[in-house]
C-alpha positions as CSV (number, residue, x, y, z in Angstrom):
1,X,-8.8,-11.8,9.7
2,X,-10.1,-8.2,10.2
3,X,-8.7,-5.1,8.7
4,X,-7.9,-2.6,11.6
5,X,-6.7,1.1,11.4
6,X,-3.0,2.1,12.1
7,X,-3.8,3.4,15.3
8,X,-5.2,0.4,17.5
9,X,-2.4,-2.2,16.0
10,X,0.3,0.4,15.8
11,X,0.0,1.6,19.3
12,X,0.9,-1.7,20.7
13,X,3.9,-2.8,19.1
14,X,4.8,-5.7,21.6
15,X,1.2,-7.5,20.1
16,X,2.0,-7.2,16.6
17,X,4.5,-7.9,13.9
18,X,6.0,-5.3,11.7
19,X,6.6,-5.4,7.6
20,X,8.1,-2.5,6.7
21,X,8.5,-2.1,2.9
22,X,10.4,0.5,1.0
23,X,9.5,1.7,-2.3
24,X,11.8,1.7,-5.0
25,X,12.7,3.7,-7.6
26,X,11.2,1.7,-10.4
27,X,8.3,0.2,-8.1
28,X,4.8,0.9,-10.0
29,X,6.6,2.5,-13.3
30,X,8.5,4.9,-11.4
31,X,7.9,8.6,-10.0
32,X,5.8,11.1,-12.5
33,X,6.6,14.1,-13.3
34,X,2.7,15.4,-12.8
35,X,3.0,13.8,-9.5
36,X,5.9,15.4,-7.8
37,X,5.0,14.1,-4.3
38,X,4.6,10.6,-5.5
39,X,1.0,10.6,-3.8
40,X,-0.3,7.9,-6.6
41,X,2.6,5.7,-6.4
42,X,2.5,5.5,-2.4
43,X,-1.2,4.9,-2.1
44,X,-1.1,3.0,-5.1
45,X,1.5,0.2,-2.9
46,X,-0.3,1.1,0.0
47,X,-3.6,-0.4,-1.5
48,X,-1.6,-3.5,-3.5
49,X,-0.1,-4.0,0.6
50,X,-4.1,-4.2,1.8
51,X,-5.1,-6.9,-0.9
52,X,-2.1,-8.8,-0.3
53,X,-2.8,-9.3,3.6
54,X,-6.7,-9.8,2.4
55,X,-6.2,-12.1,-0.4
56,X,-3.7,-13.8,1.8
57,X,-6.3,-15.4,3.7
58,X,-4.7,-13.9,7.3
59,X,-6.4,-15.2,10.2
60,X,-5.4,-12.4,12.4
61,X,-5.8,-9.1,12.3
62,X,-3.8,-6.3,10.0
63,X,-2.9,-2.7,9.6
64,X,-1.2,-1.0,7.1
65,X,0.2,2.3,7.0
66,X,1.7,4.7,4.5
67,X,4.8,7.1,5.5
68,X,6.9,9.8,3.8
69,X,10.5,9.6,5.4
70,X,12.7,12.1,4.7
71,X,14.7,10.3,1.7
72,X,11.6,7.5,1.1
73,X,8.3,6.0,1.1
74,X,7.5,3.5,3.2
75,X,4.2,1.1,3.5
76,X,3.9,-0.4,7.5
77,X,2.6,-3.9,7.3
78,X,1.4,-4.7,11.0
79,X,-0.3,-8.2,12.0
80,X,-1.0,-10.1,15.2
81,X,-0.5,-13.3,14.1
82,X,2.8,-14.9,14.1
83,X,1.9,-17.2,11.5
84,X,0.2,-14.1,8.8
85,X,4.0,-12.6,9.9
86,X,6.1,-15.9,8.4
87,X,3.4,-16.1,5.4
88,X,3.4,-12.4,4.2
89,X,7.2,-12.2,5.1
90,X,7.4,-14.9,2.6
91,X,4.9,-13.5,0.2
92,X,6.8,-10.3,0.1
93,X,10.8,-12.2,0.2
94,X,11.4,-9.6,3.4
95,X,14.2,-9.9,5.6
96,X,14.3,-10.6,9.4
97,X,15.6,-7.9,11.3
98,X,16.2,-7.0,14.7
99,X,12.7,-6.1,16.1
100,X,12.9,-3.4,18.2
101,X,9.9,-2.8,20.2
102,X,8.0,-5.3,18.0
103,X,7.4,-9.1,18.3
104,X,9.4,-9.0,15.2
105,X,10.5,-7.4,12.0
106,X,11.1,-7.5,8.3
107,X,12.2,-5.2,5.5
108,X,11.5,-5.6,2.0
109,X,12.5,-2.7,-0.9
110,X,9.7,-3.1,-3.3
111,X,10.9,-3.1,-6.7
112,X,9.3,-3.5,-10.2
113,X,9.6,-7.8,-9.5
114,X,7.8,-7.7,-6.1
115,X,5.1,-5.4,-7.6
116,X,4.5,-8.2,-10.0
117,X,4.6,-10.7,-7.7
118,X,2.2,-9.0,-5.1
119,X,0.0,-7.8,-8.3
120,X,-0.2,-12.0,-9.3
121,X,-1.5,-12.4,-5.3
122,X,-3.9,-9.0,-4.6
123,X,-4.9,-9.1,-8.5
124,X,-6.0,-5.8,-10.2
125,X,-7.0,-2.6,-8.4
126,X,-11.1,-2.6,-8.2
127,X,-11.4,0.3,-11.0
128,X,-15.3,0.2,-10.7
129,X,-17.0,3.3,-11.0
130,X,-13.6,5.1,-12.7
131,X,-15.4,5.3,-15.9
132,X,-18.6,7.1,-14.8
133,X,-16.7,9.7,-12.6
134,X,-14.7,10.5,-16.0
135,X,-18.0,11.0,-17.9
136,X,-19.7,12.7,-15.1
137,X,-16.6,15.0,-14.6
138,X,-16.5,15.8,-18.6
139,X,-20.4,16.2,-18.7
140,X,-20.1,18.8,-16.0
141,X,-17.5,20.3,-17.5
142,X,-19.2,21.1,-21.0
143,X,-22.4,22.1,-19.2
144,X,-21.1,25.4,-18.2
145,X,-20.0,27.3,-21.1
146,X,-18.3,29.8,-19.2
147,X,-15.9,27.5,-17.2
148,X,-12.6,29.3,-16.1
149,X,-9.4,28.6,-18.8
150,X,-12.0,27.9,-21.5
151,X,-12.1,29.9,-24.7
């Protein structure tokens, strides 16, 4: 299984399976209101979507891709393998659709029970180094007396 970017498996639907997944209202705690674009929330399942296909022990190759649509956000799950496509469409509880350009299809709304579900498979986001660019950002912050908004 190798990790590929959206452009080399994406370009050639006919090759690959698509998972597209919808994220729901609640998905991740719901929207913020310091994040009005919902930027954390859709990398945020965009990254639980890449551990899943890795911890999933695929033996073909993967993309994923994260889209704004007008009314939604959307991760694109694509694999090469018809038998990562039955595994992650079972992972995931995703509906077969009709497949369009694609070898075939599914759609799954991710809600607050498939986040915990996929979190139980992918396991924690790697947080490493979150810590030290918090201290590093405060140290820099007092070093300069005269930083802007400070009084």
């Amino acid at each position: 299984m190798a990790r590929n970017v959206w452009r080399e498996i994406g370009a050639r639907p006919a090759e690959a399976f698509l998972i597209v997944a919808e994220i729901g209202p609640d998905f991740g705690g719901g929207a913020r209101e310091d994040d009005p674009f919902d930027t954390a929330r859709l990398r945020f399942a965009a990254n639980l979507m890449v551990r899943t296909c890795t911890h999933s022990n695929l033996r073909g190759d993967f993309a994923v891709q994260p889209l704004r649509e007008p009314q939604a956000l959307v991760i694109h799950c694509a694999v090469t393998d018809a038998a990562d496509f039955a595994q992650l469409r079972e992972v995931v509880g995703a509906t077969e659709i009709e497949a369009g350009p694609w070898r075939g299809r599914c759609d799954v709304l991710l809600d607050e029970a498939r986040h915990e579900r996929l979190l139980a498979i992918a396991g924690p986001p790697d947080s490493r180094g979150a810590g030290r660019r918090a201290r590093v950002a405060r140290e820099r912050e007092s070093e300069d007396p005269r930083h802007w908004g400070r009084i």
